[in-house]
Structure formats: C-alpha cells, structure tokens
Backbone bond lengths (Angstrom), bond angles and torsions (degrees), N, CA, C in turn:
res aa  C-N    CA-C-N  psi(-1)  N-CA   C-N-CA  omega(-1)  CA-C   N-CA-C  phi
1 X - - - 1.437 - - 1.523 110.84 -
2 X 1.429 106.04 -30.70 1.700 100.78 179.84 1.390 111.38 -59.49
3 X 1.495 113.36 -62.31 1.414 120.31 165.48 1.336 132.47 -27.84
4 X 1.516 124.61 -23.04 1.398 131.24 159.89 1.518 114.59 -92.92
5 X 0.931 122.04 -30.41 1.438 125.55 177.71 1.307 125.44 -60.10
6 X 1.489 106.62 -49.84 1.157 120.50 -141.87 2.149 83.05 -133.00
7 X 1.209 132.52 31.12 1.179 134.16 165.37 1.573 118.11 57.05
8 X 1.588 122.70 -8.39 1.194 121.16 -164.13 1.371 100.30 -80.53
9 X 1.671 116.14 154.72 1.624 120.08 -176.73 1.682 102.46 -95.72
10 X 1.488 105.82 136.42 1.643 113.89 173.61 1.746 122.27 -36.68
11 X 0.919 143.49 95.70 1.467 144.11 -170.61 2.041 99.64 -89.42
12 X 1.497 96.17 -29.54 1.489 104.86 -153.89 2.118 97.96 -36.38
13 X 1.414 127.08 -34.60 0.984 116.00 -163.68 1.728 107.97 -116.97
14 X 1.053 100.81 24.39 1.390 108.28 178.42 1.617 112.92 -91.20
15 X 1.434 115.15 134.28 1.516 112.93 155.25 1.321 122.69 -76.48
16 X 1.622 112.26 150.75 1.282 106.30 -168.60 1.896 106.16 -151.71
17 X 1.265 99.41 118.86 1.769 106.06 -164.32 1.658 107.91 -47.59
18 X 1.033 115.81 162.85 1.814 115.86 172.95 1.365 108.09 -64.48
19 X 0.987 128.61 -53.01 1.652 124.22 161.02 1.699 116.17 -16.10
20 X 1.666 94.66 -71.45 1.428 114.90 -168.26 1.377 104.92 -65.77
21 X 1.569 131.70 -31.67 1.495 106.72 152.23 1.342 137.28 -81.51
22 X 1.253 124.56 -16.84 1.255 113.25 153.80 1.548 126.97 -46.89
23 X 1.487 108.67 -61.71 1.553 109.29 153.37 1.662 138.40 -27.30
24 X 1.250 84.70 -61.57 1.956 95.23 161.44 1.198 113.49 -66.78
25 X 1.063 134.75 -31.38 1.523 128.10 175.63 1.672 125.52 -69.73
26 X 0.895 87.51 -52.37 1.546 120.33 165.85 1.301 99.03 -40.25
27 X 1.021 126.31 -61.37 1.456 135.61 -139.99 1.544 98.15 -100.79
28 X 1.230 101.56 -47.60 1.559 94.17 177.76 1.870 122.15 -83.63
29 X 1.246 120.58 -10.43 1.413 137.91 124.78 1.719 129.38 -9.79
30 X 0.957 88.72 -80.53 1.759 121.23 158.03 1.254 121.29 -38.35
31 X 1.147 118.57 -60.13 1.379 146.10 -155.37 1.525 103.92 -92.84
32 X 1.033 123.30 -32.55 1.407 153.35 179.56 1.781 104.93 -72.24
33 X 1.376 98.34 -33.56 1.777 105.56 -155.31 1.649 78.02 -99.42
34 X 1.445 145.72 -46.29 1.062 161.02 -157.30 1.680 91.09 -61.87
35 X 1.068 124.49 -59.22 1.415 140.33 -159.75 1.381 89.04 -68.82
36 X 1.535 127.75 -52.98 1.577 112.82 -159.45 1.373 91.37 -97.44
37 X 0.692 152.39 -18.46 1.756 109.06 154.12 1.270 140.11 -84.13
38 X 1.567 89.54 14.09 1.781 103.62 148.95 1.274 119.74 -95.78
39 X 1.396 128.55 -26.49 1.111 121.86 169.99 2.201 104.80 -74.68
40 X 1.151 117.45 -47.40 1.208 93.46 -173.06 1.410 112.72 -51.58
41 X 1.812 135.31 -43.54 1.182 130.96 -179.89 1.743 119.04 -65.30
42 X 1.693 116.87 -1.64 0.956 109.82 147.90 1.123 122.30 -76.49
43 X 1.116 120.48 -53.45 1.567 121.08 170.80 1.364 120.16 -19.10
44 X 1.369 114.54 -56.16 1.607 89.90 -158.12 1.488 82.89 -84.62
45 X 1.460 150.78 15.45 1.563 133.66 152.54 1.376 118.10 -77.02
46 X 1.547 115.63 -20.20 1.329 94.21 160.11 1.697 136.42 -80.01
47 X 1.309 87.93 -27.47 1.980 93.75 179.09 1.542 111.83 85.31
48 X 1.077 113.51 161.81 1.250 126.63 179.02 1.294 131.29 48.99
49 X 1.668 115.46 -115.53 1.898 104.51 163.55 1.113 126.71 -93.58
50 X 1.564 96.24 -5.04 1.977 88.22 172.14 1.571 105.71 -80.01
51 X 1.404 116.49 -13.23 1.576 110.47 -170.28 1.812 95.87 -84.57
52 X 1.052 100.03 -16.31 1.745 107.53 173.66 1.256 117.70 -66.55
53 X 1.496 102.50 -47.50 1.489 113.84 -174.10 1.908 118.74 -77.77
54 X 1.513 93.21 -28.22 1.226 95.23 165.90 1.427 135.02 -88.20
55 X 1.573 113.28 0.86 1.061 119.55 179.39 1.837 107.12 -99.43
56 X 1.209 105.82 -26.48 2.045 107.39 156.09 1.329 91.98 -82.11
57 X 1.148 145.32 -42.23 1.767 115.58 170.49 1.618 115.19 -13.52
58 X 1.771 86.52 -75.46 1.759 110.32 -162.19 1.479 100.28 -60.74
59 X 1.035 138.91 -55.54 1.319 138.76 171.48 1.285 122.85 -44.04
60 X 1.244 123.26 -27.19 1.408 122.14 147.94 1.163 127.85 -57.64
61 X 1.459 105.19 -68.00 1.573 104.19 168.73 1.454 127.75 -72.68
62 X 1.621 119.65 5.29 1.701 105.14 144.50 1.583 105.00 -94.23
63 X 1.015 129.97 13.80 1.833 121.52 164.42 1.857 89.65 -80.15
64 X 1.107 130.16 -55.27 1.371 138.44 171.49 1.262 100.53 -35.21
65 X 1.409 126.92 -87.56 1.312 103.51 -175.14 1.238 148.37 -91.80
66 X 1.517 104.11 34.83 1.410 120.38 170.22 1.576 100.27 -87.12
67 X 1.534 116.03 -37.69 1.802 116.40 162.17 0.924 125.53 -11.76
68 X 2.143 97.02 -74.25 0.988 129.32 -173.05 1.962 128.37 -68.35
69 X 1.498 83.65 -13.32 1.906 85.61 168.88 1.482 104.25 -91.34
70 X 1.678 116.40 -47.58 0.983 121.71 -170.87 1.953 106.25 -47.99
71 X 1.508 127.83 -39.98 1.385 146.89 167.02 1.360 103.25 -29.59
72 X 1.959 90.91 -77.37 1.849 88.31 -179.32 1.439 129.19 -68.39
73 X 1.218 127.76 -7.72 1.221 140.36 159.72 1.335 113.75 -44.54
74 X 1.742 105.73 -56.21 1.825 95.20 -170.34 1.427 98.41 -97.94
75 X 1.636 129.44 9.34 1.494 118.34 159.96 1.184 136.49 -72.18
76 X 1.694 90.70 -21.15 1.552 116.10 -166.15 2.270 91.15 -84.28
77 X 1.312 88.58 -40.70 1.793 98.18 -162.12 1.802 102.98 -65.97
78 X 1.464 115.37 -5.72 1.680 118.79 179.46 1.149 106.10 -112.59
C-alpha cells in the first residue's frame, strides 16, 4: 500500500549488488536526516503537544538512522 500511495516502486523482490546497497543505504540515511530537520523546524510551528510529539517523532527516526550507519559500517567492514 505504501508503494501506491506514496509513488515509490516495489524493491521488496529485487536483487541488488553490494555496491547498490551501500548506495541505497547511504542515500536513504541521508534523506532520512533531510526529513528530520524538517520535521523538527516544524515542530516548534506547531506548539504545544504536537511539538512534543514531533520531537519523539525525530528521535525515533535518528535511533533509525543511527541503525542504518551502524548497517553500512559493517557492510563497508566485509
């Protein structure tokens, strides 16, 4: 359902060279970090508990991509 919603193409069954995940990772890492510091500068436009809620948002998703470095770290180390 994400994949229709939200325009992205199915990867779930695709192969993908060691290169090409480092790349994808990387990238979606990034992209990830790009997003939350748009969401934190929304935050303080919403005020109150949504600026609460969005600030454990972002903190979630940098626990996410601390994963995701920690990932390419030991992809890069094999």
């Amino acid at each position: 359902m994400h994949d229709v919603e939200y325009g992205h193409s199915n990867h779930h069954d695709a192969e993908h060279s060691p290169e090409e995940v480092l790349a994808l990772l990387k990238y979606m890492a990034d992209h990830t970090r790009h997003h939350c510091e748009e969401l934190h500068d929304l935050a303080h436009s919403a005020g109150g508990d949504a600026e609460r809620l969005i600030h454990e948002a972002v903190d979630c998703f940098q626990s996410g991509i601390g994963k995701l470095d920690d990932a390419l770290q030991k992809l890069k180390e094999e």
